[in-house]
C-alpha positions as CSV (number, residue, x, y, z in Angstrom):
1,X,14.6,-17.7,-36.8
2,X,17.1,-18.0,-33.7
3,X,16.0,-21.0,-31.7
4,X,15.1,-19.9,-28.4
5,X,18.0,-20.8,-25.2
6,X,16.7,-20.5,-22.0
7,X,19.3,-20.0,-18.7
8,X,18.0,-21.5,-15.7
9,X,19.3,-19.7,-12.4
10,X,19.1,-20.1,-9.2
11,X,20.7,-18.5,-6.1
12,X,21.5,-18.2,-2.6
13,X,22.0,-14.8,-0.9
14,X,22.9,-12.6,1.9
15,X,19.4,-11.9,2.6
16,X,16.2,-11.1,1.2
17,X,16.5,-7.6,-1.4
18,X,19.3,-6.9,-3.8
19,X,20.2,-3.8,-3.0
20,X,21.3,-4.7,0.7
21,X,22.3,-7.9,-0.1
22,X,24.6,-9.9,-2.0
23,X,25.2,-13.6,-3.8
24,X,27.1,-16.4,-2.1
25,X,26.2,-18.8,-4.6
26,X,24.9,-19.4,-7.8
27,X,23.8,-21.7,-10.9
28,X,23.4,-21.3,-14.2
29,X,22.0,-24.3,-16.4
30,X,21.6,-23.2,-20.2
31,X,18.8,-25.3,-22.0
32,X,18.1,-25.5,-25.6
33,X,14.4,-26.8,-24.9
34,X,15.0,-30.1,-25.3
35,X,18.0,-30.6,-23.2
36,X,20.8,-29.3,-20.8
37,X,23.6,-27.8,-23.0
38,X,25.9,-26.2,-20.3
39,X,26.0,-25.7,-16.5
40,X,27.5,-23.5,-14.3
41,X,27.5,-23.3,-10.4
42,X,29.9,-21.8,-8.3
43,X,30.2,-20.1,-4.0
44,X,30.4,-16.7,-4.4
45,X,32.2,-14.3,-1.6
46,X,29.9,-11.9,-0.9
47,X,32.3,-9.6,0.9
48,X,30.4,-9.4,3.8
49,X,28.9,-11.5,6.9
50,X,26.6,-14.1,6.2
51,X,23.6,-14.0,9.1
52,X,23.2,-17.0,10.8
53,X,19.7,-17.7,9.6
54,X,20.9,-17.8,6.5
55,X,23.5,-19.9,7.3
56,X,20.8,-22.0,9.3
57,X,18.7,-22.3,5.9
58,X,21.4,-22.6,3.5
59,X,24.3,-24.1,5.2
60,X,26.7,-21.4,3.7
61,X,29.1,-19.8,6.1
62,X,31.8,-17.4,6.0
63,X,34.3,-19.8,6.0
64,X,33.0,-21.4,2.8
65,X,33.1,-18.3,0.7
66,X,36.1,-16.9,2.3
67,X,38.3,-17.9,-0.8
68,X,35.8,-18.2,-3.5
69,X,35.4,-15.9,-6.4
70,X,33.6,-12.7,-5.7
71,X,30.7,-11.7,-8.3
72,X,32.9,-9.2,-10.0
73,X,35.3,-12.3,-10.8
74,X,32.5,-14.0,-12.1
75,X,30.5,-11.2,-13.5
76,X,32.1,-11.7,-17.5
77,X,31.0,-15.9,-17.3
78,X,28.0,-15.0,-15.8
79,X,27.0,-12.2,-18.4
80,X,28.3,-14.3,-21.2
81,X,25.6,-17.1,-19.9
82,X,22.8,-14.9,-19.7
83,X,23.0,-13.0,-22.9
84,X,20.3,-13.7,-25.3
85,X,19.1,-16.2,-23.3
86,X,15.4,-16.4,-21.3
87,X,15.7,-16.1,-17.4
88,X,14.1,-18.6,-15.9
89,X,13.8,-19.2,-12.3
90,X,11.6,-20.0,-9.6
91,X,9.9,-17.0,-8.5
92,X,11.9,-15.5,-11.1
93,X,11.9,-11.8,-10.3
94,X,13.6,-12.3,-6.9
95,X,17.0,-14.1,-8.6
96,X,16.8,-11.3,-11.3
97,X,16.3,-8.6,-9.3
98,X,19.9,-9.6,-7.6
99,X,22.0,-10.4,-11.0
100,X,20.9,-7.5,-13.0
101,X,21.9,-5.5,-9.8
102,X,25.3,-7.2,-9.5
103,X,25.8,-7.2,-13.3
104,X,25.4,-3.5,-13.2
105,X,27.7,-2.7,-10.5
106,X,30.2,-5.1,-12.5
107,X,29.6,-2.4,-15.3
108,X,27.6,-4.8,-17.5
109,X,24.1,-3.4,-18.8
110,X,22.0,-6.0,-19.0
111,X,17.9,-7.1,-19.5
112,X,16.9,-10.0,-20.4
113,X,12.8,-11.7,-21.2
114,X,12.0,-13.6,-18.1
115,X,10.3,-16.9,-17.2
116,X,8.9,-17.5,-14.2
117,X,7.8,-21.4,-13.3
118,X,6.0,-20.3,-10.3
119,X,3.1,-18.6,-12.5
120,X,4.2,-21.3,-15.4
121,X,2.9,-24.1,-13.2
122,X,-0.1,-22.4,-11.9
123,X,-1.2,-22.0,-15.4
124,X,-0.3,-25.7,-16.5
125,X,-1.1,-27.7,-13.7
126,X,-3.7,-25.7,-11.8
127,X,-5.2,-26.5,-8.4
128,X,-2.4,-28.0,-6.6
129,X,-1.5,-27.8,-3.2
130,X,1.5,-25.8,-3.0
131,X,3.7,-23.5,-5.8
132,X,7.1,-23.5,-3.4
133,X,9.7,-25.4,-5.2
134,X,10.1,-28.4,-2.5
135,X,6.4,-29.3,-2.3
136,X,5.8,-29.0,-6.3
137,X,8.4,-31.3,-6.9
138,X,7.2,-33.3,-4.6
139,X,3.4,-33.1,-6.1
140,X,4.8,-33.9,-9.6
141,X,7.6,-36.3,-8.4
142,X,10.6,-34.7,-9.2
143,X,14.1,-35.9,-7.5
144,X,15.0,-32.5,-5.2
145,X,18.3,-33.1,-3.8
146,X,20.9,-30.5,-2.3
147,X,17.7,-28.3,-1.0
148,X,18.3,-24.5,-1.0
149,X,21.6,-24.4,-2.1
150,X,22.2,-23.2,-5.9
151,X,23.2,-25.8,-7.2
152,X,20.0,-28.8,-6.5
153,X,17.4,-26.4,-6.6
154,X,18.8,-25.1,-10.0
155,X,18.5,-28.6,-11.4
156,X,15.3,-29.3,-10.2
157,X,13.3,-25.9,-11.2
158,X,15.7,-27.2,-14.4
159,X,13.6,-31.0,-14.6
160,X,10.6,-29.0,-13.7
161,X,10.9,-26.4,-16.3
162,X,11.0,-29.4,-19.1
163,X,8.4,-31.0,-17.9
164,X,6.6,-28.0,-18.1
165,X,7.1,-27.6,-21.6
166,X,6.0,-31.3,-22.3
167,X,2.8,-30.9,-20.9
168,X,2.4,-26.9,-22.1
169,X,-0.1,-28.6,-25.1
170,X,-2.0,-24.9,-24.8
171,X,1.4,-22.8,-25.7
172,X,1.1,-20.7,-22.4
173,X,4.8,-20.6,-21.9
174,X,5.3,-19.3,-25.4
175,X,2.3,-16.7,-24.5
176,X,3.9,-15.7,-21.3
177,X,7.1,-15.0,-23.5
178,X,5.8,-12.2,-25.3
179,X,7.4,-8.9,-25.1
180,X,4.2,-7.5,-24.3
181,X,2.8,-10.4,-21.7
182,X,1.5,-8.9,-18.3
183,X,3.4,-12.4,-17.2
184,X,6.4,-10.5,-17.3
185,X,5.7,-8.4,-14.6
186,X,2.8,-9.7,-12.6
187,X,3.8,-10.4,-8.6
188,X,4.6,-14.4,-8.9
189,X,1.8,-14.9,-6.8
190,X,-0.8,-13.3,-8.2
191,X,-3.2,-14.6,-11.0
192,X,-3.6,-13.0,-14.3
193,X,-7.8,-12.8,-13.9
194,X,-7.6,-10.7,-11.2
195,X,-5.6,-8.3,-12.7
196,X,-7.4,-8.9,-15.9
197,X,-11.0,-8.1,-14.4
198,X,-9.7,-4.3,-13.2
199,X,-11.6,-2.0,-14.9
200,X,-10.3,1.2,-16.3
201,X,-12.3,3.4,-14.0
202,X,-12.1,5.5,-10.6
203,X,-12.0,4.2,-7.7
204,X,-10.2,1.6,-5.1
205,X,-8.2,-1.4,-5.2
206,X,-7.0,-3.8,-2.4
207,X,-4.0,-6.0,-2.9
208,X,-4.6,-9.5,-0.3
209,X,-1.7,-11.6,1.0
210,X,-2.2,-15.3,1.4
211,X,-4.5,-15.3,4.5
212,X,-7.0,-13.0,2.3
213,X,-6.3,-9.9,4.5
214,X,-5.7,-6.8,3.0
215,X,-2.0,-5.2,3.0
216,X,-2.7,-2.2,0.7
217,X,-5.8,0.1,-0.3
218,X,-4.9,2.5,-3.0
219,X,-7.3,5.0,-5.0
220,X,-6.6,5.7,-8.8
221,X,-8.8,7.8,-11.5
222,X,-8.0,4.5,-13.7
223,X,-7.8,1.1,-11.6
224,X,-5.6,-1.0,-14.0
225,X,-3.3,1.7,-15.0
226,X,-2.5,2.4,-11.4
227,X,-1.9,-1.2,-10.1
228,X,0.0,-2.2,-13.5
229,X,2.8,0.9,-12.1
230,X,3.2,-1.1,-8.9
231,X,4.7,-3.8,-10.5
232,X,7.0,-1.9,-13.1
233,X,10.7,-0.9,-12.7
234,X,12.9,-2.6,-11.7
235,X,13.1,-1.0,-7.9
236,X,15.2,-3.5,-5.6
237,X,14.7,-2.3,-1.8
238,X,13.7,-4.8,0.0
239,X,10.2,-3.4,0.8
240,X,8.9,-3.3,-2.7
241,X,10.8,-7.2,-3.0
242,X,8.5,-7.8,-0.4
243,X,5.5,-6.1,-0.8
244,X,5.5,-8.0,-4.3
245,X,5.7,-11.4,-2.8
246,X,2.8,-10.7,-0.6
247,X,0.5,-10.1,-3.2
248,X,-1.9,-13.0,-3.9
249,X,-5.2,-11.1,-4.8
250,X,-6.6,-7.9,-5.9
251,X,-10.3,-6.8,-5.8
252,X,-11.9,-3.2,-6.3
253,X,-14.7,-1.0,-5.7
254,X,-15.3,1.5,-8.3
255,X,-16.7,4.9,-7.6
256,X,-18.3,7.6,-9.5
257,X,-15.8,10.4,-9.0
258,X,-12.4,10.7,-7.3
259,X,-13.4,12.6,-4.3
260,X,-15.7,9.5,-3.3
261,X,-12.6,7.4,-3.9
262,X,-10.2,9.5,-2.2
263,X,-13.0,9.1,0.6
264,X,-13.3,5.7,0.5
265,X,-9.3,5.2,0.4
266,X,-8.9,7.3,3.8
267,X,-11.6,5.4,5.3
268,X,-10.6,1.9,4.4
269,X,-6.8,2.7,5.4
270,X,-8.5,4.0,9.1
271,X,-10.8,0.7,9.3
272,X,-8.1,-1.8,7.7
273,X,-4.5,-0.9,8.8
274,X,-2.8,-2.3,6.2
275,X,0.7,-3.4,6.0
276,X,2.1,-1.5,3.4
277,X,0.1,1.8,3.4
278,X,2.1,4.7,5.4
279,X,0.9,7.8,4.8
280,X,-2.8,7.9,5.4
281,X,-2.2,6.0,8.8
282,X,0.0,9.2,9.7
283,X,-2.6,11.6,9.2
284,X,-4.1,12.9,12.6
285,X,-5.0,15.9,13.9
286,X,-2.9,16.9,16.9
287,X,-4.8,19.6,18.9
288,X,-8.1,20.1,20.2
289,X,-10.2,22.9,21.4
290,X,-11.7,22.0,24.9
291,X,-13.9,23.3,27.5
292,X,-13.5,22.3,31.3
293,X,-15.5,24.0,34.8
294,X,-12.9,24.8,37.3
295,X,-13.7,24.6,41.0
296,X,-14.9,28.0,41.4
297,X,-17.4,27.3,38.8
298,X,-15.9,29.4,36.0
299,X,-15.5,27.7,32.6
300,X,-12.4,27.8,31.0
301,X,-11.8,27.1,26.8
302,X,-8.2,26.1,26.2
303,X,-6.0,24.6,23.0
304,X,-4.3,21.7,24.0
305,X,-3.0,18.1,22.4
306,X,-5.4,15.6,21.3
307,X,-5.7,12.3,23.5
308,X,-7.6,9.4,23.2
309,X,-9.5,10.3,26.2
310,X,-11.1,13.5,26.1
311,X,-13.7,14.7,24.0
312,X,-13.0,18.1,21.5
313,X,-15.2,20.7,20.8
314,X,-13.4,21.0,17.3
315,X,-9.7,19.7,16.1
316,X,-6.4,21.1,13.9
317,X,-3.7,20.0,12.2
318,X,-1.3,22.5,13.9
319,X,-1.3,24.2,17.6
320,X,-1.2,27.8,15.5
321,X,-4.8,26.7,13.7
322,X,-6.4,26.4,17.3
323,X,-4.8,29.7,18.9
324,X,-6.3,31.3,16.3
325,X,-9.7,29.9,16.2
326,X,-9.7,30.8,20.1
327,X,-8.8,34.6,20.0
328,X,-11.2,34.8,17.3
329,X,-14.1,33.5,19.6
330,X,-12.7,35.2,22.8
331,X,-12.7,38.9,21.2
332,X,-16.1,38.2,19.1
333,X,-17.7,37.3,22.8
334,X,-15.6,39.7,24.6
335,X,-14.4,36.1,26.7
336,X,-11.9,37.4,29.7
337,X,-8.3,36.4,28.2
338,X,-7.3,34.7,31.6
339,X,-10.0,31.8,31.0
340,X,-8.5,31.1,27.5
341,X,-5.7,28.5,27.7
342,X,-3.0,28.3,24.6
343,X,-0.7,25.3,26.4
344,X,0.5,22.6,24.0
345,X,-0.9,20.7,26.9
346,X,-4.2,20.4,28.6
347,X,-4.6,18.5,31.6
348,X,-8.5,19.2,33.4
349,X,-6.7,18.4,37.0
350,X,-3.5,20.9,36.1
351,X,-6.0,23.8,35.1
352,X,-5.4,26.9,37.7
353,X,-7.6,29.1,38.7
354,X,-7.1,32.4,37.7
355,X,-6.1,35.6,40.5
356,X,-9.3,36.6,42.1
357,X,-9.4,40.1,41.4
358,X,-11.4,41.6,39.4
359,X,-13.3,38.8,38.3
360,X,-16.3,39.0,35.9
361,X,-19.3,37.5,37.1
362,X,-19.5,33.9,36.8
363,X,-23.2,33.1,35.4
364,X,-22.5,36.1,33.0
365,X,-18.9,34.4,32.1
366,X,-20.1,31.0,31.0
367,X,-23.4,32.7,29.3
368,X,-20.1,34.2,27.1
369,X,-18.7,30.7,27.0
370,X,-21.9,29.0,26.3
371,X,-22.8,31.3,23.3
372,X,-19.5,31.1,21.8
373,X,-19.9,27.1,22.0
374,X,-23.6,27.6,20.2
375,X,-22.0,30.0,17.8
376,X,-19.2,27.4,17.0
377,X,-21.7,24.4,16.8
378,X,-23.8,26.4,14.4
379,X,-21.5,27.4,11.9
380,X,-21.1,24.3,10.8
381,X,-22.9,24.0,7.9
382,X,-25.1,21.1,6.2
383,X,-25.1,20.4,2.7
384,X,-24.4,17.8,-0.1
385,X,-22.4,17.2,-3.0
386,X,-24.3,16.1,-6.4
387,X,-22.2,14.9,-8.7
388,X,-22.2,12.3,-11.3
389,X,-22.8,8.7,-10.8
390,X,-21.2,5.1,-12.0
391,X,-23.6,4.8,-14.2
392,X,-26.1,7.4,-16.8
393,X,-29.0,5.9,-14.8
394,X,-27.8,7.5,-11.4
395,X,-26.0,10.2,-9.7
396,X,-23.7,10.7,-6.7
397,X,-24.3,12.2,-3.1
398,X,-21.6,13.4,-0.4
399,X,-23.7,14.7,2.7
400,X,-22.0,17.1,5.6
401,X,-23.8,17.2,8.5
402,X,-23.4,19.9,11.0
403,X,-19.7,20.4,9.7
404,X,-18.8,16.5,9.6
405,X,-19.2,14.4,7.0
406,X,-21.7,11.9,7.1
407,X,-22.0,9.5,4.4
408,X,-21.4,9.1,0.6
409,X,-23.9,7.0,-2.1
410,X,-25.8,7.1,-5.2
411,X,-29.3,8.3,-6.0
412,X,-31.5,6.9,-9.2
413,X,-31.8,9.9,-11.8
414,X,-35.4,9.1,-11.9
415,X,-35.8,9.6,-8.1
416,X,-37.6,13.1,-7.0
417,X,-35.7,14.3,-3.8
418,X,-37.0,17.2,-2.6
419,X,-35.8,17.2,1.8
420,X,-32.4,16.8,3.0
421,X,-33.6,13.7,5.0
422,X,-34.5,11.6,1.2
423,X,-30.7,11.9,0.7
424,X,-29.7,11.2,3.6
425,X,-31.5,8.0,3.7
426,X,-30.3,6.8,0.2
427,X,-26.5,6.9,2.1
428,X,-23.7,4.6,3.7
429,X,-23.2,6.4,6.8
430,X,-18.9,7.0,7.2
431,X,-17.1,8.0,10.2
432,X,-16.0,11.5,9.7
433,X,-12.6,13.2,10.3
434,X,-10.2,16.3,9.2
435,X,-8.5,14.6,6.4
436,X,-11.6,14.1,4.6
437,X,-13.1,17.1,5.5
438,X,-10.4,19.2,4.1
439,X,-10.9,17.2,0.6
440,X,-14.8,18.5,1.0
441,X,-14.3,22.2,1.7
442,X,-11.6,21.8,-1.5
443,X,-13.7,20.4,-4.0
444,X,-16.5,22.7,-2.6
445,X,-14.4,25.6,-3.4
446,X,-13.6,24.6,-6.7
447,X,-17.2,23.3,-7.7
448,X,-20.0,25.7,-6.0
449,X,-22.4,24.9,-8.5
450,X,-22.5,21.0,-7.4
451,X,-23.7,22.2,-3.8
452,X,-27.2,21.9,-2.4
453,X,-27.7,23.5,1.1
454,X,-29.7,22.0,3.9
């Protein structure tokens, strides 16, 4: 059997994601396990403008790489280094993220096992301070000189990673260099038992930065399956780069069917705000139906744009949805046209009277408005979803009220519920709003027979 090489790299950049960015410097040490066989370290022009933070953290300025070799230069030595070799590195998937980019626009194809002595030391040497290169080394007293520049921090993640393998009495490096370890693509902050405890069931999962506060809530119809795709591919933008490096924990809830999921998702996206969710936080209806008195005493219903500071009668995704819903309550009621407003905008102190000719009379007017109002409060129906439940030993509720939704739990199979009120009680009471009621009506249409009225 081949004895295992390992290629220790570190490097300095443009900035922080592949794709935008590019090497100004890099280091390659080759190791044989036991020793340092070969080393390589070289400026790189990156063909562009350094920033000056870089240049600030690195020291690395454009006049330093303005006669260096570019990557394509280098790209046969550094390809010739790297193959057949493990890539090691320091948060590994950031440095590989930018040479297998710049190998490939070279025109080499290249993939290579990776090591990562982040996730190396938390397993070896748990329960220390810090994991950042500067304060390990300092924890485990190892000389860092040359600080963030290719070259010293290559030899000392080079130091580290030997020591490493002294003290790996357990094999964990050799189990992390498996073909088929999670290691390989877990974020490098993350530990293996969280994403070992996700179960293989519905519901939601959280991903936690450092400070514990949530940065993304997703829903899947299997937990681990889902958040294992997050961290597969090979994607460089700098978002995913990022969103990677953020991740330090992961818990879940599970549910009993994907609508309470997709529930919970929307809802927990509303309460959380997190970082790196985009869509959900999008999702708001835009228009409003409303009813205001004018100074004559007539009252007027008009579609206008939501705000946060007037109260709806009923809401909709588009302007055409609430023009609509209107001329179907003004001809059912027989509602004069001139006190039904269709502006995009609706202002109570901008509302005109209309011409006074020929006006109905008003107590007979807002009786018409009035009863349209009842009508459209009491078409909104009550009922609940039964479906099943986590376990055999329960089952699952989803309760509209009145046309809202109003809570979501689970109900012991063994438990006689005869009144809407027994299920209601038995619930975690949820703030209602369009998104989620349009994934109610759609399951209801598709399931009928899981629906109990009020």
């Amino acid at each position: 059997m081949k004895k295992l090489e390992y290629a220790i790299v570190d490097i300095e950049t443009t900035g922080g994601n592949a794709r935008g960015s590019r090497i100004t410097e890099i280091a390659i040490i080759v190791h044989d396990g036991k020793k340092v066989i070969e080393r390589f370290e070289t400026l790189v022009n990156p063909k562009k403008e350094i920033p000056l933070p870089i240049f600030a953290l690195t020291g690395i300025n454009n006049e330093m790489v303005k006669n260096a070799p570019t990557f394509d230069d280098i790209s046969e030595k550094v390809y010739e280094l790297l193959s057949e070799r493990i890539f090691v590195a320091h948060n590994v998937n950031f440095d590989y993220s930018f040479v297998r980019h710049q190998l490939e626009e070279a025109g080499f194809k290249w993939i290579a096992r990776k090591l990562c002595t982040v996730r190396a030391a938390r397993k070896i040497k748990p329960g220390l301070a810090s994991y950042s290169l500067g304060r390990l080394c300092n924890s485990l007293g190892i000389k860092l000189e040359n600080r963030h520049r290719a070259g010293g921090d290559a030899d000392a993640t080079a130091i580290l990673f030997a020591r490493l393998l002294e003290w790996d009495e357990e094999k964990v490096i050799e189990q992390m260099l498996k073909k088929t370890a999670q290691d390989q693509r877990l974020p490098p902050n993350l530990s293996p038992d969280d994403y070992n405890n996700l179960p293989e069931k519905i519901g939601v999962y959280y991903f936690y930065n450092e400070f514990h506060k949530v940065i993304y809530v997703g829903k899947a119809i299997n937990i681990k399956k889902r958040v294992t795709t997050h961290f597969s591919g090979h994607n460089v933008n700098a978002q995913r780069q990022n969103f990677l490096r953020d991740i330090h924990s992961i818990s879940f809830e599970v549910c009993a069917t994907e609508l309470m999921a997709l529930i919970l998702e929307c809802t927990e996206i509303k309460k959380l705000w997190p970082a790196y969710n985009r869509a959900l936080k999008k999702y708001e209806p835009k228009y409003g139906l409303y009813q205001y008195e004018a100074r004559n005493g007539y009252k007027y219903l008009a579609i206008g744009k939501v705000t946060k500071f007037q109260l709806n009668l009923e809401h909709f995704s588009s302007l055409h949805e609430g023009v609509n819903l209107l001329q179907s309550l003004s001809h059912q009621f027989e509602i004069d046209y001139r006190f039904c407003k269709y502006d995009n905008t609706v202002t109570k102190g901008n509302l005109f009277e209309v011409e006074l000719m020929d006006l109905p009379e008003v107590e007979n007017h807002n009786e018409k408005v009035d009863n349209a109002i009842e009508y459209l409060k009491n078409s909104k129906q009550s009922f609940g979803i039964i479906d099943k439940g986590r376990t055999e030993e329960e089952r699952s509720c989803i309760w509209v009220e009145n046309g809202h939704f109003y809570g979501m739990g689970y109900l012991s199979c063994d438990e006689a519920i005869t009144e809407s009120s027994q299920y209601k009680e038995n619930l975690t009471l949820f703030k209602s709003n369009q998104y989620i009621m349009q994934l109610i009506f759609k399951y209801v249409e598709k399931n009928p027979r899981k629906i109990i009225r009020n």
